[in-house]
N, C-alpha and C positions, 0 to 999 in steps of 0.2 A: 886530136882532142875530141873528147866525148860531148856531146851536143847536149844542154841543159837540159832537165824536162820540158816539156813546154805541151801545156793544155788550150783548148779552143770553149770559149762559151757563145753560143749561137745564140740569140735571147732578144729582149726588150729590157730598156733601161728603167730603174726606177730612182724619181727626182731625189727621193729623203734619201737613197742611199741603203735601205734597207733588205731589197729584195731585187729581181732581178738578176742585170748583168754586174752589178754594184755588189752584189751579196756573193756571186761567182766570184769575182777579182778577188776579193776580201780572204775568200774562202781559199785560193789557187795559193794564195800569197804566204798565207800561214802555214799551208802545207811545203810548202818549201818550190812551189812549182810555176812556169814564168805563165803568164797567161794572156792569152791573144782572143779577142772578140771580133765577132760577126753579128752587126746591131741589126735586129730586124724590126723593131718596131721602137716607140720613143710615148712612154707615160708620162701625165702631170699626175703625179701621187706623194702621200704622205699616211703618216702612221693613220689618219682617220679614215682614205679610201682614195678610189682613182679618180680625179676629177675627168680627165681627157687621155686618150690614145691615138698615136697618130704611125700607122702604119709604113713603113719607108717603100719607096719604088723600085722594082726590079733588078734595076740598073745597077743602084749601087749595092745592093746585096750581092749580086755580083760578080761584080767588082771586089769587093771585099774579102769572099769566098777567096778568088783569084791572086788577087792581092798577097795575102796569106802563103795561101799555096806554093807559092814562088821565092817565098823567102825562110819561112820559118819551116821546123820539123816539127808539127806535130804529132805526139804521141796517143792522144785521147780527147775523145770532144762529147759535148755537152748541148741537149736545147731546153731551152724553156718557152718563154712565152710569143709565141709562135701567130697570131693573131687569127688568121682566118684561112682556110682553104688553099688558095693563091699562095698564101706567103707560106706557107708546111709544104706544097711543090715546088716552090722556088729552092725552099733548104733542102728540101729529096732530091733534085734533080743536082745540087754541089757537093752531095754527100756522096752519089754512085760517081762522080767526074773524080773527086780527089778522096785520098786514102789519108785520113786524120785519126786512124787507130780505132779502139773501140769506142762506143758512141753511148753515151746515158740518154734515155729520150727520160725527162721531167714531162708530162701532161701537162702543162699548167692550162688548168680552164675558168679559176676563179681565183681574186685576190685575196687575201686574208678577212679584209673589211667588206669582202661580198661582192666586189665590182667582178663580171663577167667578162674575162682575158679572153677568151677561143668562142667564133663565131659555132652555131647547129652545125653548119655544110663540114667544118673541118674535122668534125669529130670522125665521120669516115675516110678522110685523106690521111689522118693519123692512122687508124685503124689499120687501114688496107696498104699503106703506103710507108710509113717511118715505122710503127713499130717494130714489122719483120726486119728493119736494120738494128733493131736496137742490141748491144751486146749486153746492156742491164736499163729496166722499163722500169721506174719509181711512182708510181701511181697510188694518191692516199684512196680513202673508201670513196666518198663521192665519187673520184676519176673515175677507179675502178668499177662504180656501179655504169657509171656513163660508157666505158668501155667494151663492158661485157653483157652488157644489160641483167646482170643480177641484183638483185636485194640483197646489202651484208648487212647482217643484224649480230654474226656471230664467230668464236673463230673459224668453224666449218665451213663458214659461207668463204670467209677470208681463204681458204687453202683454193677452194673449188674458182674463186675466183682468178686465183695463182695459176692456177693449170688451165682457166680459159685464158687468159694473157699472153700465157706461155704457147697457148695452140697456136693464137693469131701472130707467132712468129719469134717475138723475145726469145733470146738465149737464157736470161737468167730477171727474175722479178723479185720487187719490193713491194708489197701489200703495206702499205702506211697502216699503224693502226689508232694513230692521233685523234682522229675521230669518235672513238669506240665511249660507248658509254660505263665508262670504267673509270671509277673514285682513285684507283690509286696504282693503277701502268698503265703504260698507253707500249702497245706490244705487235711487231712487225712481223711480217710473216713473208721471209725469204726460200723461193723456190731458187735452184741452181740448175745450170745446162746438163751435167751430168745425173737428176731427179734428186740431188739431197736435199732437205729440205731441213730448216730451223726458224724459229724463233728468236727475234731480239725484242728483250723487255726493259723498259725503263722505267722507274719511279716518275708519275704526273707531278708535275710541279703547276700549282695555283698562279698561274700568272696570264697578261693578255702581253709578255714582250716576246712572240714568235713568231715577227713578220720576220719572213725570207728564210723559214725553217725546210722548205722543200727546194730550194734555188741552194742553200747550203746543202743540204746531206750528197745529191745528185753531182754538185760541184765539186765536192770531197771527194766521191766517188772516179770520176772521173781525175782529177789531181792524184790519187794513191797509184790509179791503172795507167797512167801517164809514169810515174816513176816504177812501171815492171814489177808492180804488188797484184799479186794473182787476188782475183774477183770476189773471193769471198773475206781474206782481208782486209781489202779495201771496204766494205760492205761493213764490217764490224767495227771500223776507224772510225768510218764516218758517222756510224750510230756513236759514238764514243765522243766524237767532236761537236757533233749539234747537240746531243742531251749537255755538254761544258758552258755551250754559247748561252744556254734557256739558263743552268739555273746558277750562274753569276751574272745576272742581268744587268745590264744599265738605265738608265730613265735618257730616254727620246722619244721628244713627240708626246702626245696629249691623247696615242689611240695605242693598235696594236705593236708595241714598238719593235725597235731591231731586234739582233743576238748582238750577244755580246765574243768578237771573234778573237779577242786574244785569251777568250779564259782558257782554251785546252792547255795553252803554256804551263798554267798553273798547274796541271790536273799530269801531264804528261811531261816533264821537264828531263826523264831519261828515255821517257819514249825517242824511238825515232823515226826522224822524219826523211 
């Protein structure tokens, strides 16, 4: 019997359910793919910002890792919010021990509502350390400036920034362009391992309900390459499933609220999953 898919989300939780390792499941689920986590850290948050972060101990990170390992097959894994220094070599050091397929590194450095996820010191343990595993690195502009130390003001800056990304190890990158000061697409800028290179562009949508838009796409991503959907596929899904989540939105929460994760159904009902 053929072993389900099954994806791994390395992450931090988030309480409202929005973002996080909550937005991975969410996200694993719809795709049709079974998903197992590795909790590394623990927020008090809500659609208005993070109140509290509370980092977990070595021990059971782990364990967890471990845990895993030993029972399930994983096909492809995912990190997000990754806390500090200490805890991106704790996950480096279970990623070179166990083989969980290829890996999405998400950056996450800052919350939607501005709270600060990823200590200064980690910024080069990611750098020097997790990105060269990364088999696809999702990084919007800010990361990306923090990463490469350039200014993006443009899409030039965006490519040049792709090929420094890409020096420091990444097989294949996503240049977020959600940032950009643009009325009306917000436009992605995908380099591949092989040097091809494309654009994905969406119509902006006016809205503030895109908490756990970058915890989605990276989690998609990972969920398509767990089901044996080669990289650049999976890459254009998942643009296809998070622009579904923004614009049949729901109302949660009084700030930047969720997605909305069953609207792809609507949008893809011959699609397959």
């Amino acid at each position: 019997m053929t072993d389900f898919p099954q994806a791994l989300s390395i992450a931090g939780s988030d309480s409202s359910g929005g973002a996080g390792m909550q937005a991975d499941l969410k996200t694993m689920q719809e795709r049709h793919v079974y998903a197992a986590t590795v909790l590394v850290a623990i927020t008090a948050q809500n659609t208005l910002g993070v109140q509290d972060s509370l980092p977990l101990p070595a021990k059971i990170i782990n364990e967890q890792f471990t845990s895993i390992a030993d029972d399930l097959a994983i096909k492809a894994c995912k990190t997000g919010m990754l806390a500090d220094s200490e805890h991106v070599s704790i996950v480096v050091e279970n990623l070179k021990k166990y083989d969980f397929g290829p890996l999405i590194v998400d950056p996450v450095m800052v919350a939607k509502g501005g709270a600060t996820l990823l200590t200064e010191d980690a910024v080069i343990t990611i750098k020097e350390n997790l990105v060269p595993l990364a088999t696809v690195v999702t990084p919007n502009i800010p990361e990306a400036e923090v990463l490469t130390g350039l200014t993006i003001n443009s899409k030039e800056d965006m490519i040049m920034a792709g090929k420094k990304m890409k020096a420091l190890g990444a097989k294949n990158v996503i240049i977020k362009g959600g940032h950009q000061n643009s009325a009306d697409t917000a436009s992605d800028f995908i380099l591949l391992e092989n040097g091809h290179s494309f654009w994905l562009s969406s119509k902006r949508i006016d809205t503030i309900r895109t908490h756990g838009t970058g915890d989605t796409l990276s989690a998609c991503i990972a969920a398509e390459l767990a089901k044996g959907v080669d990289v650049e596929t999976a890459i254009i899904t998942a643009k296809k499933y998070v622009e579904a989540t923004i614009a049949d939105g729901i109302i949660v929460g009084h700030g930047h609220g969720p997605l909305n994760h069953w609207a792809y159904r609507k949008v893809s009902k011959n699609a397959k999953l």
